[in-house]
C-alpha positions in Angstrom: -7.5 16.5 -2.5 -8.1 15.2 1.3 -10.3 13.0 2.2 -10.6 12.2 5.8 -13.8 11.0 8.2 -15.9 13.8 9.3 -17.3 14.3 12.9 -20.6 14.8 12.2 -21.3 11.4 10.9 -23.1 9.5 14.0 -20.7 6.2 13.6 -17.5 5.5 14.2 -16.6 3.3 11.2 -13.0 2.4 11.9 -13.5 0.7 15.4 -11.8 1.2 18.9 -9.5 -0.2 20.8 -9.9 0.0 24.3 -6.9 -1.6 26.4 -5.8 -4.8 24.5 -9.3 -5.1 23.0 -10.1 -4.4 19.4 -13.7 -3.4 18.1 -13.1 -3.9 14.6 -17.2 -2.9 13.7 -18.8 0.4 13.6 -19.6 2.2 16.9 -22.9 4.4 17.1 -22.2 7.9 18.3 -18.8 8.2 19.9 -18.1 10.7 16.9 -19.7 13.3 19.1 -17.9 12.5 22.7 -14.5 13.8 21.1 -12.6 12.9 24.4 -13.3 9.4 24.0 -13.2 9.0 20.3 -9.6 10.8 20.5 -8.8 8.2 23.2 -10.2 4.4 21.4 -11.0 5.1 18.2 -8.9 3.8 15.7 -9.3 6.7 13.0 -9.2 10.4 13.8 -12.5 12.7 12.8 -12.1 16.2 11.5 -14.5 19.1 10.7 -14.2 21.4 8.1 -13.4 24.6 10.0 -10.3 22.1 12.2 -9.0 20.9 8.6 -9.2 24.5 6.9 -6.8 25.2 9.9 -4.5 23.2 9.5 -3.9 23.8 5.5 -4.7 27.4 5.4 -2.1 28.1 8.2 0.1 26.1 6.2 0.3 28.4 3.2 -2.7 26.9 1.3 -5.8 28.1 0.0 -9.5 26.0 0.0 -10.7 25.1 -3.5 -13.7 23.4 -1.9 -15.1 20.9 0.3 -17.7 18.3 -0.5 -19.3 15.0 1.3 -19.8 11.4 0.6 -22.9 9.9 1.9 -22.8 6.2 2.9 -23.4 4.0 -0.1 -24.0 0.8 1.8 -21.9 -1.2 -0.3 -21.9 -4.6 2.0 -25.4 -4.6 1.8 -25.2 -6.0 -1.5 -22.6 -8.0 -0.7 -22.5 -9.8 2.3 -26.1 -11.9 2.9 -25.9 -10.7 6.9 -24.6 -7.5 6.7 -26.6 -4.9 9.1 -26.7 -2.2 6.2 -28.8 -4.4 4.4 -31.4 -2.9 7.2 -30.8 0.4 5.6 -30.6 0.3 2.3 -34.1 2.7 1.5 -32.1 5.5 3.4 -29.6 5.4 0.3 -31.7 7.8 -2.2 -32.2 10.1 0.4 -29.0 10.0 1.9 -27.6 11.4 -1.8 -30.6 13.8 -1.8 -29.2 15.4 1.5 -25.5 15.3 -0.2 -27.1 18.4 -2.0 -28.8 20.1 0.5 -26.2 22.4 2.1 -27.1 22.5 6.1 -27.4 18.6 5.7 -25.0 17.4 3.9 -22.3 17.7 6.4 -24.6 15.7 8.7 -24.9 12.7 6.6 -21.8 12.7 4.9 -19.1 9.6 5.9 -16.5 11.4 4.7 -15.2 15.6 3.6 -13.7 15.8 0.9 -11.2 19.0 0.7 -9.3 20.7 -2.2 -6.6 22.8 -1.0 -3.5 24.4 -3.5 -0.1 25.7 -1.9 -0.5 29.5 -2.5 2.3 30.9 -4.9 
């Protein structure tokens, strides 16, 4: 099992670093200028089709792929934390997790089963 950030997800979650400056907080939208997340961020993005790519030409097969939708956990704990601004998006957030054109759309995270073919 893989898990790894996936592209489609509008923040970057992990930060940047742009010359000796760190942005250690999420940044909207640079997931979908992939020249300049490859370039700051601190954390690669995949999609599906670049991660079956790299396994499957490997000698592996693709169990399956799923998503995580955010779960806003510092909303609950930390008093200030901006998620606590978005909260009511969490039920349906984990309604879109099971709708298949959206759920790689709101999903933080793929998660991918591969299994070294015999």
């Amino acid at each position: 099992m893989v898990s790894v950030p996936q592209v489609w997800f509008p923040f970057e979650n992990h930060g940047a670093q742009i010359g000796d400056k760190v942005y250690a907080r999420k940044i909207p939208f640079l997931p979908y200028i992939r020249p300049l997340h490859r370039k700051y961020s601190l954390a690669r993005v995949f999609s599906s089709a670049e991660m079956d790519r790299l396994f499957l030409s490997n000698g592996m097969e693709l169990l399956g792929t799923s998503y995580a939708t955010p779960q806003f956990e510092r909303a609950g704990a930390q008093a200030n934390a901006w998620e606590r601004r978005f909260v009511f998006l969490r039920d349906m957030l984990n309604r879109c997790e099971n709708t298949p054109g959206l759920r790689a759309l709101v999903g933080v995270s793929m998660l991918k089963a591969y299994q070294k073919l015999l």
